[in-house]
C-alpha angles and dihedrals in degrees: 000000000000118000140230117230118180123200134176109217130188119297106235090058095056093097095050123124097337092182110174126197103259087077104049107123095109084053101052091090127034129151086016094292110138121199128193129193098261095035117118119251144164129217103222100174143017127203132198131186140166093060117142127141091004117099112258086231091055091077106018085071094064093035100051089073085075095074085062093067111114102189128013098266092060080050092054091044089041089051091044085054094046095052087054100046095051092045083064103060081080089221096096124074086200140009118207126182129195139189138203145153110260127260133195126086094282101046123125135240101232088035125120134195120211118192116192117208112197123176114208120231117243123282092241125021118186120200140181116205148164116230126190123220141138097010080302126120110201137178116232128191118189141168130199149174105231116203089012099187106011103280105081093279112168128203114180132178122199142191131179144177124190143198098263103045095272112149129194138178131176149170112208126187110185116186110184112213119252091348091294109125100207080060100066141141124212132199113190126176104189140179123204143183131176145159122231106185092171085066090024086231128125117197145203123204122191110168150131125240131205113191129161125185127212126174130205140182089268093050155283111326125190132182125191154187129205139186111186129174112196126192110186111183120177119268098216141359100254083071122144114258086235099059092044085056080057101049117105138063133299137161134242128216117177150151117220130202110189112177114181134183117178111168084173117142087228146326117260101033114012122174101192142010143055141278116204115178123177131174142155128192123210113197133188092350103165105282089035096064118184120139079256116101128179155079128263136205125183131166132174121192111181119182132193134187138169127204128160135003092350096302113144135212119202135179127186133174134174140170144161143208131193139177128204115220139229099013094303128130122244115244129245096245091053105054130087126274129192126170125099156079085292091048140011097012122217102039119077129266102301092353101129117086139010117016136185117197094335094314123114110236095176124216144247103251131036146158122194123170139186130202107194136183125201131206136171117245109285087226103047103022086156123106122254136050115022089349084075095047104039130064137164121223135182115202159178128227131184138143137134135230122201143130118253130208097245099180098045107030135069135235093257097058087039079056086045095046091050094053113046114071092025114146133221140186145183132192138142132235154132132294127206124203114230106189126297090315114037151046142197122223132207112182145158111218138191118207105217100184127009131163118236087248090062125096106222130211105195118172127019116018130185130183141156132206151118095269137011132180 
């Protein structure tokens, strides 16, 4: 059995010679020892160097697979794995592998050495970046102290500052489980402040959030806990009543299950797959305390297809229920919106459902769904260049937003309630890729069916944001 040793070296050779295997070809042979693909060999040592502050253990779990390898070529796809997976651990600037034939007295013919160079990330990385959100766009500027005590430990700070006075600042410590980094628990302290004029409401948010994150064969699961004390003042005097019996603070106090499976082949233009997304929110149940009290349903199903010529076919539906306890009336920052250039197109942010005096209050149920078809632009459908970046798209839009009787009615008349009224829309337009994550989107669209409560966007639409119906 081969053996690990770890070494640190000095630092200003860390950089030196980082040679992966994806260019071996010049150490394939040395001391006239040829190997081939299929030929047997036996990794007799692995080296490591560049560790400082990282845990020995850290990286010997991923590179004693290599030991496993039975012919060269096993060597050159095991190292491939082990540069990715320690590129993963998010705590090296740069992963180099390098193979060569033993040497020493007692070295093999058929016996290889590997010798992983890894180069740490600095202790602390300061960056300045846009994000997009909401049909927001926001600066953020953020610092943080990457592999904090060895084991791929995290400790951000953020601040940001976005387009429509909203404000954010938050402290994040992220400790991966076991060194795997889809096992991980957060502890976030935040601060956030935001305005909301189509509710004439401004809030701010201090709170601390729990969250650990477990993932399984079926999919991504997260549970939370969150302690959130909101303050909403009115943001002008021509202000609802409603949503001046709403103003002042409260606390929060929930638990949070959040299970996601995305098989998409990826966000902005995916061209199969699906997106399930389920979650449910208990606040203020007896030992959790908080003056919030409910409980909260959620569920996303997005659909893609493709089908000719990349065209694309994608359904998406979500909807929401949720149910005040103990007599007491839901609040106006925890019920559902729909309405806007992300969601129902053609109505404003937050336009679509109940209104007071011209101010959306939201409800406590609601459906939307979007039936979309994709196509390349039909001047430059080749790949490469804009025609990556760009792509057309006609659509339908509908959904519904309203408050049940929970206690009184059936399900029948909540199923009643849910459908009549209900708007759609249709329309046509342009989307922008922004990045990996985001997308910017230019549409006419024609409102088919509205309520006079509602407040309608017909014509041209913009919006920008990570995800849209």
């Amino acid at each position: 059995m081969g053996t690990v040793h770890a070494k640190e070296p000095e630092i200003n050779n860390m950089n030196e010679e980082h040679r992966s295997h994806d260019n071996m070809s010049e150490d394939h042979h040395r001391n006239h020892h040829v190997f081939h693909g299929d030929i047997k060999v036996k990794v007799e040592k692995v080296h490591i160097e560049g560790l400082g502050r990282t845990k020995d253990d850290m990286v010997t779990k991923h590179v004693n697979q290599l030991f496993k390898a039975q012919t060269f070529k096993d060597v050159i796809l095991k190292s491939g794995v082990v540069k990715q997976e320690l590129e993963e651990l998010g705590v090296f600037q740069g992963v180099g592998v390098f193979i060569d034939t033993s040497k020493g007295p007692e070295a093999r013919p058929d016996g290889l050495d590997v010798t992983v160079i890894v180069k740490e990330m600095r202790r602390i990385t300061g960056n300045a970046h846009t994000s997009v959100g909401n049909n927001e766009g926001s600066l953020v500027l953020g610092v943080k102290c990457p592999n904090l005590f060895g084991r791929a430990e995290n400790l951000a700070a953020e601040y940001s500052r976005g387009t429509k006075h909203s404000i954010g600042f938050n402290t994040t410590f992220t400790k991966p489980l076991r060194g795997n980094q889809q096992k991980r628990f957060t502890v976030s302290a935040f601060r956030t402040s935001g305005d909301f004029p189509s509710s004439s409401y401004k809030e701010t948010d201090n709170g601390v959030l729990l969250d650990l994150v477990l993932p399984s064969f079926l999919g991504e699961h997260s549970f939370k806990w969150e302690g959130n004390w909101r303050d909403i003042s009115c943001l002008s005097r021509t202000a609802s009543f409603a949503v001046r019996e709403m103003s002042g603070h409260s606390v929060k106090s929930s638990v949070k299950h959040l299970y996601t499976r995305d098989t998409r082949n990826e966000r902005i233009y995916p061209t199969q797959g699906y997106l399930l997304q389920l979650s449910q929110e208990l606040a203020g149940f007896k030992a959790l305390g908080g003056d919030v009290q409910f409980l909260k349903g959620e569920a996303e199903l997005q659909m893609n297809r493709k089908f000719f010529s990349d065209c694309v076919l994608s359904c998406s539906l979500q909807a929401g229920l949720m149910k005040p306890f103990n007599y007491t009336e839901t609040r106006i920052n925890d019920r559902f919106f729909i309405g806007g250039p992300t969601s129902v197109r053609g109505f404003n942010f937050r336009g679509l459902g109940p209104h007071t005096d011209g101010d959306s209050v939201g409800g406590e149920a609601y459906w939307a769904t979007g039936l979309h078809l994709y196509t390349p632009l039909p001047f430059m459908p080749g790949r490469g260049g804009l025609g990556d970046l760009i792509r057309t798209h006609v659509f339908l839009n509908a959904g519904n937003l309203c408050n049940l009787n929970l206690e009184e009615q059936n399900i029948h008349q909540h199923l009643e309630q849910l459908r009549e009224n209900f708007r759609w829309s249709y329309g046509a337009g342009i989307i922008l890729r922004l990045g990996r994550i985001a997308r910017f989107e230019l549409n006419y669209v024609i409102p088919k069916t509205a309520q006079p409560m509602d407040s309608v966007n017909a014509g041209l639409q913009f919006g920008v944001g990570l995800s849209f119906l």
